[in-house]
C-alpha positions, -999 to +999 in steps of 0.1 A: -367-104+152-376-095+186-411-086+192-422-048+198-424-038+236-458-027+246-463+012+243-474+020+285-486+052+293-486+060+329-509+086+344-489+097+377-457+092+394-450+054+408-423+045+434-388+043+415-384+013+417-414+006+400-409+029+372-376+015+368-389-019+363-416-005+338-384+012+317-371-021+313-399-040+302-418-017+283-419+014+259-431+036+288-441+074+291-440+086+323-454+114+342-426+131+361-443+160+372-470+141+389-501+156+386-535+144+374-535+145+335-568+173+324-594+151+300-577+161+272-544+149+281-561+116+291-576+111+257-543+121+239-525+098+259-552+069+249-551+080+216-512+063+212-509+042+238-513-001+240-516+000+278-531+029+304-519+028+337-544+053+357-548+060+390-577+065+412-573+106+402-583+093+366-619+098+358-622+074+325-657+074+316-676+065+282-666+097+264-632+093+273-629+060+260-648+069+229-617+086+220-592+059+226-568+048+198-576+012+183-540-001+197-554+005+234-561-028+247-557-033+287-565-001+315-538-013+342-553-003+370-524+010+397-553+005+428-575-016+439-606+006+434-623+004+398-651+026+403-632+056+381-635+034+353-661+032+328-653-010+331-685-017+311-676+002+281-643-005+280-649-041+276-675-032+251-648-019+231-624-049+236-601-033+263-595-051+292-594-040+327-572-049+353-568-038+391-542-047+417-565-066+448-553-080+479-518-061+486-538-029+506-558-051+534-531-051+565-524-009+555-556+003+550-571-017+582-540-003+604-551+033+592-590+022+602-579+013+633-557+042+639-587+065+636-614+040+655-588+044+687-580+083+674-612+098+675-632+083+704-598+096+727-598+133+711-564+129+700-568+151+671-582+180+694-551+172+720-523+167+694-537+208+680-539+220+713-504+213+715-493+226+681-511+261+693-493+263+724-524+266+745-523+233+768-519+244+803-511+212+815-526+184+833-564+187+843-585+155+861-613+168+835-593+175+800-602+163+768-621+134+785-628+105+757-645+073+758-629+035+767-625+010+735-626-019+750-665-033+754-673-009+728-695-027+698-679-020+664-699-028+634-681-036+602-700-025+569-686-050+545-664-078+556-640-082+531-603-086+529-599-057+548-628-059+568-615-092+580-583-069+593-603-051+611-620-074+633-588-092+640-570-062+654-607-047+672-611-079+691-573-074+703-583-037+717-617-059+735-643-045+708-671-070+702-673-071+661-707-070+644-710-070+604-730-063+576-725-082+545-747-091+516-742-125+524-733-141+553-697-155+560-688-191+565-696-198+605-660-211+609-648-175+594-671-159+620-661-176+646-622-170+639-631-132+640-660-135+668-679-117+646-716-115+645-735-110+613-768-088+609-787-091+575-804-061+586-780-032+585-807-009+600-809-030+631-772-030+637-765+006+634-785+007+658-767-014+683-730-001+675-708+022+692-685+027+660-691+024+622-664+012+601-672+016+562-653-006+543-673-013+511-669-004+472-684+025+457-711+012+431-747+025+423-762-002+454-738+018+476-740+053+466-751+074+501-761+040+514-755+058+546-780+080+544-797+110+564-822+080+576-798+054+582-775+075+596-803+087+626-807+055+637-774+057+648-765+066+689-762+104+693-723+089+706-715+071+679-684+070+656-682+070+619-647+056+600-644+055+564-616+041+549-633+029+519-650+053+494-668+087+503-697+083+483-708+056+504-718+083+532-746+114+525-717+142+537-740+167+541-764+149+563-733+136+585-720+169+592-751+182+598-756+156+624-718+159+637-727+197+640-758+191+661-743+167+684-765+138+668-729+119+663-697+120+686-677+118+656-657+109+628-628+098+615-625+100+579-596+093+548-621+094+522-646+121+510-679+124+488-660+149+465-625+136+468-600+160+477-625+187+476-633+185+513-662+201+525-647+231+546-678+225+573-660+190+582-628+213+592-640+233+616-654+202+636-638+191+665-646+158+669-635+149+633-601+134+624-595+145+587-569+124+569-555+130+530-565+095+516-535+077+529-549+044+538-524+030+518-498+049+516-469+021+529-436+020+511-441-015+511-484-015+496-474+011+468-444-014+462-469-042+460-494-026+435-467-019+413-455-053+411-488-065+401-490-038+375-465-047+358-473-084+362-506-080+351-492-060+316-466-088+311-493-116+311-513-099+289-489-089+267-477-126+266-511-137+253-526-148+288-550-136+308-543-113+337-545-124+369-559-094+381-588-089+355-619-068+360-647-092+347-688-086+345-693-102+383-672-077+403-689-048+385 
C-alpha cells in the first residue's frame, strides 16, 4: 500500500515551476491569490496541515503555534531569514524548522552593490528628474556625487553575503573593513583584503559607506542606534540589505534630514512594507521594495530546497536545512 503523501500547506504564491513540483510530490494547498494569510487563516491552515511552508510575510509566533494541529510537524521555511518564526517554541512542541541558506548570497550582494554605487552618484534623484521632464540638459555642476573608488566600505557581518560584497567592492577600488563577532580566518581576509575591527564603534567611524548585512535577533535589534549611528561621517552612506530592525529608523532619518548623513540606500525597513513616509520625501535615499532576491534563478533555488528539505523529512531523515538551538 503506498504510503500517504504529506499534507503541505503553502502560505503564498511560489514560481510554477516550483508549485508544479510540490503537486507532484505532495498533497499540497496552494495559495493562488497570493496574499499574506490574516492570523486566523494561518492557524486554520496549521490546524490540518503536516507541513507549513511560510514566507517571510508570516508572523508565526507562540500563540499561533499554540493552535497548531498535532499532525504539524516541520515549518518549511521558503527564505533564508527565520526571525518570523517563533523557532524556540516550535521545537518545544516537536516541530521542526527548516530554512533555505546559501542560494540568495551572489543576488542579494549584486542588489547591495547596486545601491552602494546608486546612491553616492544621485542616480535615484537623476533617473526622477528625468521621469518629471524637468532636466534641462547637461550642466558642469549637476547632480554632482562622490567617486567610489578609495572610498572605505565597512561590512557589518561578513557572512556568505557579506563575503559577496567585498569581492565585488574591491573590484570598484573600495578598501573593505568588517565587523564580525569573531574574526575570520587570516587566509579568508586576505582573499577579500578585508580588515577586521572588533570594535564596531571605531570603524564606523572610519568608513565612507555602511553595508548592513546581519540577522535580525534580540543582540541586533537597532544595533545601529541614534549613538552609533553619530559617530558616523556627516557624508556617509547607509545600505541595508539585510533586516530593518537592525537600524533605529527614526533616528536615521532624522539624521538624513539634518544633513548628519549623505544617505541611504535601503531594501529593508524597521516596519516592513509599512515605510516610513519621512524616508520618501528624502532625496538622497534610494528606496527599494525588498527585492534583494528577487532572481528567477534565487526564487528557483529556494524552492528546490523546500521541497528537498520536506522530502528528507518526510523520508525519516533529517533536513539538510534544519533550524537548530545554535543559529537562534
Amino acid at each position: 500500500m503506498p504510503t500517504p503523501r504529506p499534507r503541505v500547506v503553502v502560505t503564498r504564491r511560489l514560481p510554477a515551476p516550483v508549485e508544479s513540483r510540490l503537486r507532484e510530490l505532495f498533497d499540497v494547498t496552494l495559495n493562488a491569490e497570493d496574499r499574506p494569510m490574516t492570523g486566523e487563516e494561518l492557524a486554520q491552515a496549521m490546524a490540518g496541515a503536516e507541513v507549513l511552508v511560510p514566507t517571510i510575510t508570516d508572523r508565526i509566533d507562540a500563540n499561533l503555534l499554540a493552535r497548531a494541529g498535532p499532525d504539524l510537524r516541520l515549518i518549511a521555511n521558503y527564505g533564508a531569514g527565520f526571525d518570523h518564526i517563533d523557532v524556540a517554541s516550535a521545537l518545544s512542541r516537536g516541530i521542526v524548522v527548516t530554512n533555505t541558506p546559501g542560494v540568495l548570497a551572489e543576488d542579494t550582494a549584486d542588489m547591495a552593490m547596486a545601491l552602494i554605487l546608486a546612491v553616492p552618484r544621485r542616480l535615484p534623484e537623476g533617473a526622477a528628474m528625468i521621469q518629471r521632464g524637468e532636466w534641462q540638459g547637461w550642466s558642469p555642476t549637476a547632480l554632482m556625487g562622490h567617486r567610489i573608488a578609495g572610498k572605505q566600505l565597512g561590512i557589518l557581518g561578513l557572512g556568505r553575503i557579506g563575503r559577496a560584497i567585498a569581492r565585488r567592492a574591491r573590484t570598484f577600488g573600495l578598501t573593505v573593513h568588517y565587523h564580525n563577532r569573531r574574526r575570520l580566518h587570516p587566509d579568508t581576509e586576505a582573499e577579500l583584503g578585508a580588515t577586521w575591527w572588533e570594535s564596531l564603534d571605531q570603524m564606523l567611524a572610519r568608513i565612507d559607506i555602511l553595508s548592513i548585512n546581519v540577522p535580525h535577533t534580540p543582540s541586533t535589534f537597532h544595533l545601529m542606534n541614534a549613538r552609533r549611528l553619530k559617530l558616523m561621517k556627516p557624508s556617509a552612506y547607509i545600505v541595508n540589505t539585510a533586516r530593518g530592525e537592525v537600524i533605529d529608523e527614526n533616528a536615521m532619518v532624522r539624521m538624513l534630514r539634518a544633513g548628519e548623513l549623505g544617505g541611504a540606500g535601503l531594501d529593508v525597513y524597521e516596519h516592513g512594507h509599512d515605510i516610513n513616509p519621512l524616508l520618501r520625501d528624502l532625496p538622497n535615499v534610494m528606496l527599494l521594495p525588498h527585492m534583494g532576491s528577487a532572481t528567477f534563478e534565487g526564487r528557483m533555488e529556494m524552492g528546490e530546497k523546500v521541497i528537498i528539505n520536506i522530502k528528507t523529512f518526510a523520508d525519516g531523515h533529517r533536513p539538510p536545512d534544519q533550524v537548530v538551538p545554535a543559529m537562534l
